[in-house]
C-alpha positions as CSV (number, residue, x, y, z in Angstrom):
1,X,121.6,99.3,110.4
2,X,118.6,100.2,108.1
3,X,117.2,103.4,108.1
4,X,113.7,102.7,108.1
5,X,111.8,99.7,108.7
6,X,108.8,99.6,107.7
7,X,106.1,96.9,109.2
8,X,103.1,96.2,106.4
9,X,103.3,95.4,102.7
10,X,99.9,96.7,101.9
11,X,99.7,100.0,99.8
12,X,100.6,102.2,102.5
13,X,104.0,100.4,103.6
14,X,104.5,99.5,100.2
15,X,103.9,103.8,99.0
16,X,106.2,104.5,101.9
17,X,108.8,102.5,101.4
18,X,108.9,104.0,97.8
19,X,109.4,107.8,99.1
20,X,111.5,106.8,102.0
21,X,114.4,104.9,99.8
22,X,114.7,108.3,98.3
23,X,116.1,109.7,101.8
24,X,118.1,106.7,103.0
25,X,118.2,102.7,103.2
26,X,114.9,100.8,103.8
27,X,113.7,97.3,104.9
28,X,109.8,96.3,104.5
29,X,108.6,93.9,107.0
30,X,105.0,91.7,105.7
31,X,103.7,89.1,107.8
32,X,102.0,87.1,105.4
33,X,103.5,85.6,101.5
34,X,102.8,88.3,99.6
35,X,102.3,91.8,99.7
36,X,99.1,93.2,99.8
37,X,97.4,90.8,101.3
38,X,94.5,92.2,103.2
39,X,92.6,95.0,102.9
40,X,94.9,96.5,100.1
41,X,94.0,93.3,98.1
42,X,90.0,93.4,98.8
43,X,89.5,97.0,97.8
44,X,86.7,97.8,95.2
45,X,89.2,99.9,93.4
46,X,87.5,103.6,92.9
47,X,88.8,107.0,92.5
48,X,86.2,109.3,94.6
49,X,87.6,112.8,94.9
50,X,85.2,113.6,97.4
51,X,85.0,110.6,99.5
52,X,85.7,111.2,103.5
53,X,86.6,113.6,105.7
54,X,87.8,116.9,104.3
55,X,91.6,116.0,105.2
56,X,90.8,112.8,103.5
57,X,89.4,114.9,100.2
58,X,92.6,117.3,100.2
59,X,94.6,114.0,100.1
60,X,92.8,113.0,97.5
61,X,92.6,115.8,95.1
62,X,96.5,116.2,96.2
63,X,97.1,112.3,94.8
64,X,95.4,112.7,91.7
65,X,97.9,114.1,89.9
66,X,100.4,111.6,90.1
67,X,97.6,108.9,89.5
68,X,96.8,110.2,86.6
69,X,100.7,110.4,85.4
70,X,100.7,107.0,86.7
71,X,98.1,105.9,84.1
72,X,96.0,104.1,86.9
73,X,93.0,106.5,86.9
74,X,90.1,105.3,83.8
75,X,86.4,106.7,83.6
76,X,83.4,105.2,85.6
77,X,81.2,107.8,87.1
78,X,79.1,107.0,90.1
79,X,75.3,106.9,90.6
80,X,73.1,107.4,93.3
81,X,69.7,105.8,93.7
82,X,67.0,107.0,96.5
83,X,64.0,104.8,96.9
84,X,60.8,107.1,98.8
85,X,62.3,106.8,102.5
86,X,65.4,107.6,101.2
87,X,65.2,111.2,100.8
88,X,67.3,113.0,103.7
89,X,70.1,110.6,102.5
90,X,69.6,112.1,99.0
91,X,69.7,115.3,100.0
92,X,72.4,114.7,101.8
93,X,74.2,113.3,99.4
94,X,73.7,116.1,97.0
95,X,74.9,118.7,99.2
96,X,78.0,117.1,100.7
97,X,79.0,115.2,97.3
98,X,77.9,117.6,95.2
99,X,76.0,115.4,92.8
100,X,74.0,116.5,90.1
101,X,69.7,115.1,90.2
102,X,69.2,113.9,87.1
103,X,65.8,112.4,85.4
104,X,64.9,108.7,86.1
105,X,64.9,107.9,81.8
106,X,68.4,109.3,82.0
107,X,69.6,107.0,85.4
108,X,67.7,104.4,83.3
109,X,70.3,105.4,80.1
110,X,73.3,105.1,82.5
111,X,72.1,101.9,84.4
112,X,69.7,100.1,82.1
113,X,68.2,97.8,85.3
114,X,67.3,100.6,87.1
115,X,64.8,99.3,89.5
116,X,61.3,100.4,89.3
117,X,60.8,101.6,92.6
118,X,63.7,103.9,92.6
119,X,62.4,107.9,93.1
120,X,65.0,109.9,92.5
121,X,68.5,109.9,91.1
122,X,71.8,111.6,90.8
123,X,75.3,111.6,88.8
124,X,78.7,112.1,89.9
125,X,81.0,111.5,86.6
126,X,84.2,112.1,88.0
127,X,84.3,108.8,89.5
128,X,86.9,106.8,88.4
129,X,88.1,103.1,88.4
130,X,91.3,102.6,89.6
131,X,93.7,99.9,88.9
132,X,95.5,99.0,92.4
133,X,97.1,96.1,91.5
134,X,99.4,98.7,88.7
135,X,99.8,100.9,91.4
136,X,101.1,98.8,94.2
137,X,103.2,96.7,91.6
138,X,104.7,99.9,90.2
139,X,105.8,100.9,93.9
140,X,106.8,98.1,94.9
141,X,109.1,98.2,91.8
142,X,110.1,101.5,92.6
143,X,111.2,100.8,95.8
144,X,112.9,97.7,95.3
145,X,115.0,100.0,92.4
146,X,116.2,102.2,95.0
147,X,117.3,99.4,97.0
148,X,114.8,98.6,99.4
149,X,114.6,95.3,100.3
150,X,110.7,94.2,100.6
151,X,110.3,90.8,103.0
152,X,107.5,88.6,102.9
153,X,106.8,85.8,105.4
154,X,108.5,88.3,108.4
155,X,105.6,88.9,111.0
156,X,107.2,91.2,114.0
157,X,107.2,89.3,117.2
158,X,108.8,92.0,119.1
159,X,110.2,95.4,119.1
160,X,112.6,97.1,121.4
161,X,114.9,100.1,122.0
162,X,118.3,99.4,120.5
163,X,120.9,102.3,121.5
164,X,120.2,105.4,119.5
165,X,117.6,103.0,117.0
166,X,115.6,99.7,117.1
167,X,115.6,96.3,117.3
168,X,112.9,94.5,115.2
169,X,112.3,90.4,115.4
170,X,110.5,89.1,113.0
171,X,111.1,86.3,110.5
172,X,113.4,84.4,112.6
173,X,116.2,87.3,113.0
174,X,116.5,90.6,114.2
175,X,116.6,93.7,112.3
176,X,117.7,97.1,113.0
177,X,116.9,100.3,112.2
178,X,116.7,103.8,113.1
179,X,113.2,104.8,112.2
180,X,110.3,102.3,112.4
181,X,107.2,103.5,110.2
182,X,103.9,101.6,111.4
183,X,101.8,100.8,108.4
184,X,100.2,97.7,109.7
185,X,96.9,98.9,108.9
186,X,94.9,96.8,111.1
187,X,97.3,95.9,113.6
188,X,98.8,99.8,113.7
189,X,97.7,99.9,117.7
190,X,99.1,96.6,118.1
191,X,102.2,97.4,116.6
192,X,102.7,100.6,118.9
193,X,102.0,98.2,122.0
194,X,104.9,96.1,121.1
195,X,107.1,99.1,120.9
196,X,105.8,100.5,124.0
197,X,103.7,103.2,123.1
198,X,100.5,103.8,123.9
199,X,97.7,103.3,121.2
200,X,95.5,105.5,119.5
201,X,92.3,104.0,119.1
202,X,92.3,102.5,115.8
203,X,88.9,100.7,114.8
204,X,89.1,97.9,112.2
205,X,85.9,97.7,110.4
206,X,84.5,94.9,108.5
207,X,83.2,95.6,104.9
208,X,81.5,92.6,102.7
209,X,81.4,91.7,99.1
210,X,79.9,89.8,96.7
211,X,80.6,88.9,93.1
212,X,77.8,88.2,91.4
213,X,77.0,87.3,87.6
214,X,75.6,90.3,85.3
215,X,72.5,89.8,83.7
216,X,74.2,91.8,80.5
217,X,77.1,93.4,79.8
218,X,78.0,96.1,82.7
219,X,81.5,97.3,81.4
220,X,79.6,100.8,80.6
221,X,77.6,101.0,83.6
222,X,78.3,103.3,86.7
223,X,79.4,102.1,89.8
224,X,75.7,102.4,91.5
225,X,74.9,103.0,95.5
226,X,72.3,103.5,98.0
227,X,71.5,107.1,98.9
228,X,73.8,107.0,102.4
229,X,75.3,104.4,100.8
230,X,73.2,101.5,102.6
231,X,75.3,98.9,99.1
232,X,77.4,99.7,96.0
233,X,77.9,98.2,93.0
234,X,80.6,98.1,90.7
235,X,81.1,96.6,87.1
236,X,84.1,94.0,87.1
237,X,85.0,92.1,84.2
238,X,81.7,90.8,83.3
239,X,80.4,90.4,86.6
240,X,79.2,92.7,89.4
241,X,80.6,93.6,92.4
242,X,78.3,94.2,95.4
243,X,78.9,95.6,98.8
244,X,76.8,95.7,101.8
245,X,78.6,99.2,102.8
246,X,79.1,98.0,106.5
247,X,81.0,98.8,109.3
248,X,80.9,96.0,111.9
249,X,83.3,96.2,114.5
250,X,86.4,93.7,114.4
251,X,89.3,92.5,115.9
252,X,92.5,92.3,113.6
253,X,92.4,89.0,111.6
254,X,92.4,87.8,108.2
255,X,88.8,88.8,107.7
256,X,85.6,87.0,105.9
257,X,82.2,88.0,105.1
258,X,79.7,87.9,107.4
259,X,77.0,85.9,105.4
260,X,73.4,87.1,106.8
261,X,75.4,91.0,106.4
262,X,75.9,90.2,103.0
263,X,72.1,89.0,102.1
264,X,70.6,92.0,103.3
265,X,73.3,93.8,101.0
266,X,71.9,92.0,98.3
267,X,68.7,92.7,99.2
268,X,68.9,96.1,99.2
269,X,70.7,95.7,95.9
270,X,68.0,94.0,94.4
271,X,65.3,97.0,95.7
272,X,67.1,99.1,93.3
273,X,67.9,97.2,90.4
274,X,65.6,94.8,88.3
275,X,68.3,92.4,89.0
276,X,68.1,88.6,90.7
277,X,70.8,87.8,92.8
278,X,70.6,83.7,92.6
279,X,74.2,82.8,93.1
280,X,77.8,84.1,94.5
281,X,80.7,83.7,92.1
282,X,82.8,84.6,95.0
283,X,82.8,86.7,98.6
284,X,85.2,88.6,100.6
285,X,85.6,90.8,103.4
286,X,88.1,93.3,104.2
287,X,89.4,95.4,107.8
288,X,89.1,99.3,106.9
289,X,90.9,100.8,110.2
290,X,89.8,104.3,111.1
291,X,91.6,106.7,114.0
292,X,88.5,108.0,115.8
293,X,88.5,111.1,113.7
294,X,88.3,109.3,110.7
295,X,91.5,110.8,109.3
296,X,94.5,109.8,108.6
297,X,97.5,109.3,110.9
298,X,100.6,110.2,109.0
299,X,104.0,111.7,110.8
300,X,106.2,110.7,114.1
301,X,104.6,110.0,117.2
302,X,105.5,112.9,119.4
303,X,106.3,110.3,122.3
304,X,109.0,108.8,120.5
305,X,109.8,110.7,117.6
306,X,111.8,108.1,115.8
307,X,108.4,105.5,115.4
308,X,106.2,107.2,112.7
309,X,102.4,106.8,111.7
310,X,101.0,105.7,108.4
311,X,97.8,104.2,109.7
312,X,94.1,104.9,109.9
313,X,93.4,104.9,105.5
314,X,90.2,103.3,106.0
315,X,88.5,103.1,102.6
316,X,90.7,106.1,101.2
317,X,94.1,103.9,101.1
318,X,94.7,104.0,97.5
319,X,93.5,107.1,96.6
320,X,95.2,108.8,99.3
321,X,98.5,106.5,98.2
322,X,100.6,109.5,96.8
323,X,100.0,112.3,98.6
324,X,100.1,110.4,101.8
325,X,103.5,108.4,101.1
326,X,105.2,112.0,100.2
327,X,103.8,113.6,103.4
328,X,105.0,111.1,105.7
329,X,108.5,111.6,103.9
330,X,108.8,114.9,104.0
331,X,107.9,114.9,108.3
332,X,110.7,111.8,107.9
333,X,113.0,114.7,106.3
334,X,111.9,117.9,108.7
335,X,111.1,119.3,105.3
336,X,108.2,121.5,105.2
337,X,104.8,120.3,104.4
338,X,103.4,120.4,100.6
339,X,100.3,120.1,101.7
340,X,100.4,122.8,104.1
341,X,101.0,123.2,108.1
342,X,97.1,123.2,109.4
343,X,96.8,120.1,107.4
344,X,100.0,118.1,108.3
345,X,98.4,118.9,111.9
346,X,95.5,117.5,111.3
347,X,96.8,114.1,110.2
348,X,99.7,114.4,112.7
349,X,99.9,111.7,115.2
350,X,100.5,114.4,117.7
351,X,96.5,115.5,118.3
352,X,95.7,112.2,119.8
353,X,98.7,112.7,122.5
């Protein structure tokens, strides 16, 4: 019998399986032929210390650290652009981002197309790129050196009580386990269901891009974004990344871009920047899945202590990786909390029960 099973091979399955082989003998479970698959492989790879709620921000500030160690962290900085109507956003922005205004010739400086119509402007250096791909890959390899066994092509077609554990079907056998940790990201509530427990109320939310040519080389810019963030852009190796910023309701599926959501992204791109959009070099869309607080779910479900949480990461998956993964083992342990007890209560399955 495993230990823990873990269903999901995107980055927060693969982070957990990582900390958990530490503690005893893991199995990963990933429905489709690689890991990362979904959202983890359609994120637009930023390091925002401030981004989210403020249990999101702690776990970000408490994973920077080891991202940093990790190498995976390089400069980008982020600006914000307010057209006229945009100025409650702005404000906004500054207060709960704590951006610095900065004059239009030196947003101009930073982002050489700065559109003309743009009013007003802000900086936030300490945004960072962050290389996802290194991460995930690194632990992955890390987990797979302290002998967990990562499957691919092993969607879960049912889950049931097993004596003092579980019993997991999926890719054609059964698997047991005494712990099951439920990182299936869009499919967490789905997941739950099939082990009989009631869901929490996870929303999977569509988000958009485009990549787009680059008028001239952007591999200095910031990423760029709407004042309440109605788009973002991002420099990507030569090209430019563009999101709508949207939020649209969906069901769990292997998810595309909406194509009228994505024009008006462009569109609102192209207010703000004195550049054309003419063609797509590519477009995705990814689920980000949000608990209805908007924070994380990390910890065992109190009504069946031996199924834990690591869903809800929305947009904050990867920076939230670290800090996150070692939470979830440390409730997995009945250690105490590194990040403290009001916190782990906060992201504790156990307020939605």
């Amino acid at each position: 019998m495993t230990d823990f099973l873990v269903i999901g091979g995107g980055i927060a399955g693969v982070s957990a399986a990582a900390r958990l082989s530490a503690l005893g003998s893991v199995l990963l479970l990933e429905a489709e032929d690689n890991l990362a698959h979904h959202a983890s492989s359609r994120s637009a790879a930023v390091f925002e210390g401030t981004y989210g709620a403020p249990e999101t921000v702690a776990l970000n500030r408490a994973s920077r650290p080891e991202l940093e160690e990790r190498g995976v962290l390089t400069p980008r900085g982020l600006l914000t652009l307010a057209l006229p109507a945009d100025e409650a956003a702005f404000e906004a922005e500054l207060r709960i981002e704590g951006m610095e205004e900065i004059p239009l010739p030196e947003a101009r400086r930073l982002f050489p197309p700065l559109g003309r119509a743009v009013a007003r402007a802000a900086f936030h250096p300490d945004t960072l790129d962050l290389d996802t791909d290194r991460l995930l890959q690194g632990l992955a390899r890390e987990a797979r050196a302290s002998g967990a066994r990562l499957l691919t092509r092993a969607p879960v077609a049912a889950i049931r009580r097993d004596g003092a554990g579980w019993a997991v079907e999926a890719g054609g056998g059964t698997h047991r386990a005494g712990r099951i940790v439920n990182a299936a990201g869009p499919w967490a509530d789905r997941v739950a269901a099939m082990a009989g427990l009631p869901p929490l109320g996870l929303r999977p939310l569509r988000r958009s891009m485009a990549r787009i040519p680059s008028p001239a080389d952007p591999s200095a810019w910031p990423m760029v974004q709407g004042a309440g963030e109605t788009f973002y852009m991002k420099p990507d190796a030569g090209a430019l990344l563009v999101s709508p910023a949207e939020e649209d309701p969906a069901e769990p599926h292997d998810a595309w871009a909406d194509d009228l959501v994505l024009a008006e992204g462009l569109a609102r791109f192209e207010a703000h920047a004195e550049i054309a959009v003419t063609r797509l070099l590519a477009s995705w869309a990814g689920l980000r899945t949000f608990a209805p607080d908007r924070r994380l779910v990390l910890g065992p479900d109190p009504l069946e202590p031996l199924f834990l949480w690591c869903a809800g990461q929305g947009g904050y998956g990867f920076q939230t990786a670290c800090a996150a993964s070692r939470h979830l083992a440390e409730t997995a342990a009945g250690a105490d909390p590194t990040l403290g007890p009001a916190l782990a209560a906060a992201l504790s399955p156990a307020r939605f029960r």
